[in-house]
N, C-alpha and C positions, 0 to 999 in steps of 0.2 A: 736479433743480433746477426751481423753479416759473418758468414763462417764460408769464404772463399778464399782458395790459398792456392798463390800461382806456384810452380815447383819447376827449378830453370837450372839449367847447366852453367855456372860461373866461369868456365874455363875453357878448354877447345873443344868441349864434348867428352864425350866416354868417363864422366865422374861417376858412374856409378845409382845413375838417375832409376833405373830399372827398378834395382834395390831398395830405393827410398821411397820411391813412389809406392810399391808394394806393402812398404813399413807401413807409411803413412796412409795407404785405402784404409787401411782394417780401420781407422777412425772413421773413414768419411761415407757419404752414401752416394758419392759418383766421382766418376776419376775422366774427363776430359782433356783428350789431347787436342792439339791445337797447331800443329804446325806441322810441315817436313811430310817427308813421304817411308818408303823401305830402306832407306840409305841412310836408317838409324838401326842402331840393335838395342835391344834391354836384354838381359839376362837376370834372371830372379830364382833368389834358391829359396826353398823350405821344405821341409821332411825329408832330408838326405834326396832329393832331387831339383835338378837342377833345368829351368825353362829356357827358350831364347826367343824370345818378341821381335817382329817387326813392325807391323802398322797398329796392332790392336794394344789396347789401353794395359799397362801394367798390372791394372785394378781388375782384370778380368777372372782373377784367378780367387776373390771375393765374389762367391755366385750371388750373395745378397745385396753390391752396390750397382749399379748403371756403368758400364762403360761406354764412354763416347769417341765417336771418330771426328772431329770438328771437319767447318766448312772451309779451315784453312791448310789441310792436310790435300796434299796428291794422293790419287788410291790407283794400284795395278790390281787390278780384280783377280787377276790370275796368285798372285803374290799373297793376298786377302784370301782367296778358298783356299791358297794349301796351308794355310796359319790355320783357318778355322779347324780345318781336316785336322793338323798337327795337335792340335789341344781338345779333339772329341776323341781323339784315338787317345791320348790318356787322362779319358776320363772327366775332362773340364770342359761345364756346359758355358754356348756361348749365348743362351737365352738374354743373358740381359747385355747385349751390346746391341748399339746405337750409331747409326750410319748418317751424318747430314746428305740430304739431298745438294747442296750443296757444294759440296764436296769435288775437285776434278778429277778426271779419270786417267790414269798413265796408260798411253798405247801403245803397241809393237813398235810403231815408229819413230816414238819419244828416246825408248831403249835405243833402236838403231841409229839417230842420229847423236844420243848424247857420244856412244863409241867413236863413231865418224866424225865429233867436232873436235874431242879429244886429241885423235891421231893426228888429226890436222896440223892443231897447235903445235905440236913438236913439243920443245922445249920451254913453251907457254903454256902446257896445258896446267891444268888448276890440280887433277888427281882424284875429279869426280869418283864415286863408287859403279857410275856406268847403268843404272838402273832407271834413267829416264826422267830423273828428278826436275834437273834444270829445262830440258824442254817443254818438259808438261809445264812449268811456271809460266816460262816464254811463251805459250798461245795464250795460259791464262791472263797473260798482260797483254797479249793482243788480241783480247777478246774471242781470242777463233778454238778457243780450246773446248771441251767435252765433258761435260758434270756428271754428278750422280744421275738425278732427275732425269739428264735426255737420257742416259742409259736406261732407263726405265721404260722408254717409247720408244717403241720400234721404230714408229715412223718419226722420230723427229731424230735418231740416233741415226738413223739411215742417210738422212737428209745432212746432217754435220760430219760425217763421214765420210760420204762422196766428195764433200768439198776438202776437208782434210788429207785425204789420200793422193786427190788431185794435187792437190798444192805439194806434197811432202814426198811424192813421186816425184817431181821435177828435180825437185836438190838433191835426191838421192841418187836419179839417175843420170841426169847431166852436170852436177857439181861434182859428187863424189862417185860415177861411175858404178853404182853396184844394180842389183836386181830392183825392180821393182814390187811393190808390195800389195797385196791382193784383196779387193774389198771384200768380195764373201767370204775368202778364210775368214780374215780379221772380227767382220758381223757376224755369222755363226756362232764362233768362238764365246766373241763375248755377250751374245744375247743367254749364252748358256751361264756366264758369269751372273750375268744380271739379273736374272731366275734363283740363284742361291745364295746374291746376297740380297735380293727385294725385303724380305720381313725385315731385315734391319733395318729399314732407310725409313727416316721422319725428318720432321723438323727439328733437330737438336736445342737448336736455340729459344724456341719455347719450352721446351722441359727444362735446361738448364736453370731460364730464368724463372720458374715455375717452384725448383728445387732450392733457389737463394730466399726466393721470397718467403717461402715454406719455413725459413731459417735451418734448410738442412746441408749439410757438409759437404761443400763441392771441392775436388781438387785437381786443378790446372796442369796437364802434362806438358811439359815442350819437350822437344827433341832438338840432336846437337846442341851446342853451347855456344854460351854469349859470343867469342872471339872468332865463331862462323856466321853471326848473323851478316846479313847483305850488306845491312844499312850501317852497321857499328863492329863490326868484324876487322880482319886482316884483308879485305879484299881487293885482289880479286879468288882469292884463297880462304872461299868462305862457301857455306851452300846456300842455296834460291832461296829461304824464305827466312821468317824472323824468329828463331827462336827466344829473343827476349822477351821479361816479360810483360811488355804491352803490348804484344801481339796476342794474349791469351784474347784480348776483349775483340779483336778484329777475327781470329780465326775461330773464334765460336757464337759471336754475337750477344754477348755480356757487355754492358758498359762497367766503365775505370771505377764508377762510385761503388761498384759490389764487391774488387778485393780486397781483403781486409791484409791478408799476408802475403810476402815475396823469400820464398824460402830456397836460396843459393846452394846447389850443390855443389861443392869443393873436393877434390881429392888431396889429400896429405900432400902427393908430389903435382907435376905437373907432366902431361902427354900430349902428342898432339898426334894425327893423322894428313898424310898428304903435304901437300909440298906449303912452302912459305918457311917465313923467320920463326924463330924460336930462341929467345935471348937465354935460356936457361937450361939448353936441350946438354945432355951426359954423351958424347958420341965416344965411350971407353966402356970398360969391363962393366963398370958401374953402371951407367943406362942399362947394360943389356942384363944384371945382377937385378933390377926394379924391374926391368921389363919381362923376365923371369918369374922371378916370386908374385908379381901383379897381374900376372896374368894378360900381360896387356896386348892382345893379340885381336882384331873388330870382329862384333859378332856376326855384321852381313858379310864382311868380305875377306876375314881372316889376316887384314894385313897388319904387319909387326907395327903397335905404336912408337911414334918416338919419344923417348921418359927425360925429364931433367927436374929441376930442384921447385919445389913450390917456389909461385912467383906472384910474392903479394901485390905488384903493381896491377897485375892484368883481374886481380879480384876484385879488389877495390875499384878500379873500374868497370867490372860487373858490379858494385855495389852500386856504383852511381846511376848507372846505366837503367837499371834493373826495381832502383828502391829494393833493396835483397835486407830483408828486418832480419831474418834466421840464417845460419847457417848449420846443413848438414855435412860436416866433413869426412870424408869414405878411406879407406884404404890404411887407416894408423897402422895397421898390423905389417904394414906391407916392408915399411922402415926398422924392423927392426933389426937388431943384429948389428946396424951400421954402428963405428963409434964417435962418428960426428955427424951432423946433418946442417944442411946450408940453406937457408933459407934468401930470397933474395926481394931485396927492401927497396930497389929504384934503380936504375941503366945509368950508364954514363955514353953521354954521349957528346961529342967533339970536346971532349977537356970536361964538362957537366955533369954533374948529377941532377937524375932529374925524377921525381916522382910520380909524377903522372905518365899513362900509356899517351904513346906518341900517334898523331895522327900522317899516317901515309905508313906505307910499305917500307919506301928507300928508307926512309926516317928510322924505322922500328928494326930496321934489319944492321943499319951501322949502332946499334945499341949492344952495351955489354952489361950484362948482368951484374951489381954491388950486392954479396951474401955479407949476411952476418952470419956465424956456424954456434952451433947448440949442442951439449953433449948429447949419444944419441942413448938406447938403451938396450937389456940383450935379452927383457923375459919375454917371453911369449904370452901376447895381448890378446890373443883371439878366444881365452875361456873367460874373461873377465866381464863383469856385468855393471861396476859401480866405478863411477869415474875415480872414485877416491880412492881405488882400490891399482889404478894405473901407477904404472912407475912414476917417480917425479920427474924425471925428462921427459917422459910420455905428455907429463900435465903440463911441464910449463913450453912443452912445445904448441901444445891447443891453444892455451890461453896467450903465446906472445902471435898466435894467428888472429886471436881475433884484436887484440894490442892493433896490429897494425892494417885489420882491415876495419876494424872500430862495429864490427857485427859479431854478437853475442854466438856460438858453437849452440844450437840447442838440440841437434841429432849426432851421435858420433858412433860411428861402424869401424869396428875391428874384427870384421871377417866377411862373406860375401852370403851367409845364410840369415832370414831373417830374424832371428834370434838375437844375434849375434853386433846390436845393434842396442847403444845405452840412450835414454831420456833425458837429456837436461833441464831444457824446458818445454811445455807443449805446445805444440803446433796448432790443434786447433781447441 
């Protein structure tokens, strides 16, 4: 029986993917990510403490499943040792994480230019997190970028580095006038990187398929969310690589006939980070009353999310998008208190109502959002364990979610600790 389950952000990111992925290791016996680089965060609570993830697998903190770093993630080595550092100093071994060779490398340079292309933009820029994500892609599509593997060899790391530096010195210091940047620092540095994370690094992609064929429990991380991917995003207000999930097969090297499940992360409301449209954004008391209680604040770069009303059109288009069979939806408890709540069923746009997500930017941004409103409710959901035991606003707010994105609820979280998280139906 194939038991591989993709697990994908439905919405702009920040659903709460951290937390679900965490839920759902304790079933599996390996948790691979697949995509993005440290310009995602996970936060995962259990035992009244609370973690903050950047590149390593949610599933790490299960010392008896496999964490994997696919070969489709960017890796800052520097970023990578102090995570590992951060989770031996409390106590959490990273013996079983798993590095593809594969994998590219973010370097000093990446960082400095992503800042320097930013500034550029002015008033164009996108709102990157500045961590070197989108440059490391750009060489990986021009071929001239740096893997795990050469990082491994001296001399072939040596060799791609002279030439890197050469080239990336020029733009740096005749386009944008600043310092140039120093090969031995930079080689020193990270030959001392590539020393403490060597035992990690294999070939990912035969264990992976080594662990389906086994018929054992594989589960698919992505990072950010559907409406950032490149290809099918808001872009140009989206990040470098593809968080959806048929990207799980390209950035680990699984083919399409091994998933069996696409498990949608959904938050109750909707947020977004960084610049672009947002047909459904609260820009009054209220936003900032969810953005409050939700916490919604990034876990790399601290900056305030913008909150507005669940928007079924942009899920349902991660349903399409994505094949999404399950949904996990995060944050119910977050809503409470209000005494209506508005949920929003399709944009109008020039005189239209229109139910599908619109292609193009200009297009999505002259869109207004058409709510229907639901009563809301005032108990407090975060001790509750039994769906049936939710307020009846509480239930028939789930259920007219999954009404209109026509995808069954089968994880639903009312609190941010893993407990705190009811069964509908199972995932794997």
């Amino acid at each position: 029986m194939m038991a591989a389950v993709v697990l994908i952000g439905a919405q702009w990111g920040d659903e709460g993917k951290g937390k679900i992925t965490d839920f759902v290791a304790e079933q599996a016996d390996m948790v691979v990510r697949y995509q993005g680089g440290n310009n995602a965060g996970h936060t995962v609570a259990f035992n009244q403490k609370t973690y903050k993830l950047h590149l390593i697998p949610s599933g790490i903190f299960n010392s008896d499943k496999l964490s994997v770093i696919g070969n489709g993630l960017v890796i800052d080595p520097e970023v990578l040792v102090e995570e590992l550092d951060y989770l031996h100093e409390r106590g959490i071994t990273t013996d079983n994480l798993r590095i593809s060779t594969n994998a590219h490398v973010i370097m000093p340079y990446h960082c400095l230019l992503d800042v320097l292309e930013e500034e550029f933009k002015g008033n164009q820029k996108i709102g990157t997190t500045k961590r070197g994500i989108g440059p490391a892609y750009k060489d990986k599509a021009s071929r001239t970028g740096i893997r795990i593997s050469d990082l491994m060899d001296k001399e072939e790391f040596a060799d791609r580095l002279h030439y890197n530096i050469q080239e990336k010195n020029m733009l740096i210091t005749k386009i944008y006038g600043r310092e140039e940047l120093k090969f031995e620092e930079i080689y020193e540095k990270y030959l001392e990187y590539a020393e403490r994370i060597r035992p990690y690094v294999t070939d990912t992609s035969l264990i992976i398929n080594e662990y389906i064929e086994q018929g054992r429990k594989v589960l698919f991380e992505g990072a950010q969310g559907t409406l950032l991917d490149i290809d099918h995003g808001t872009y140009p207000y989206v990040t470098s690589s593809n968080p959806i999930a048929g990207a799980a097969c390209v950035g680990t090297g699984v083919g399409p006939t091994k998933i069996a499940k696409v498990l949608g992360i959904v938050k109750a409301y909707t947020t977004r980070v960084g610049e672009g449209p947002f047909p459904t954004e609260l820009n009054c008391s209220l936003g900032e009353l969810i953005r409050t209680n939700g916490g919604e604040f990034g876990t790399t770069t601290g900056r305030p999310r913008r909150c507005g009303w669940f928007d079924a059109v942009i899920v349902k288009y991660a349903v399409r998008i994505s094949g999404i069979s399950d949904i996990a939806l995060t944050k119910l408890d977050v809503l409470t208190g209000l005494d209506t709540i508005k949920i929003c069923t399709g944009y109008k746009y020039q005189g239209q109502i229109i139910q599908d997500f619109p292609q193009g930017l200009k297009k999505l941004a002259q869109c207004e959002a058409v709510y229907e409103e639901m009563p809301g409710w005032k108990e407090d959901l975060t001790g509750i364990s039994q769906f049936e035991e939710l307020p009846a606003a509480a239930r028939n707010y789930v259920r007219r979610i999954e009404k209109l994105t026509g995808v069954k609820v089968s994880l639903l979280a009312v609190g941010p600790d893993r407990v705190q998280t009811m069964v509908l139906n199972e995932i794997f």
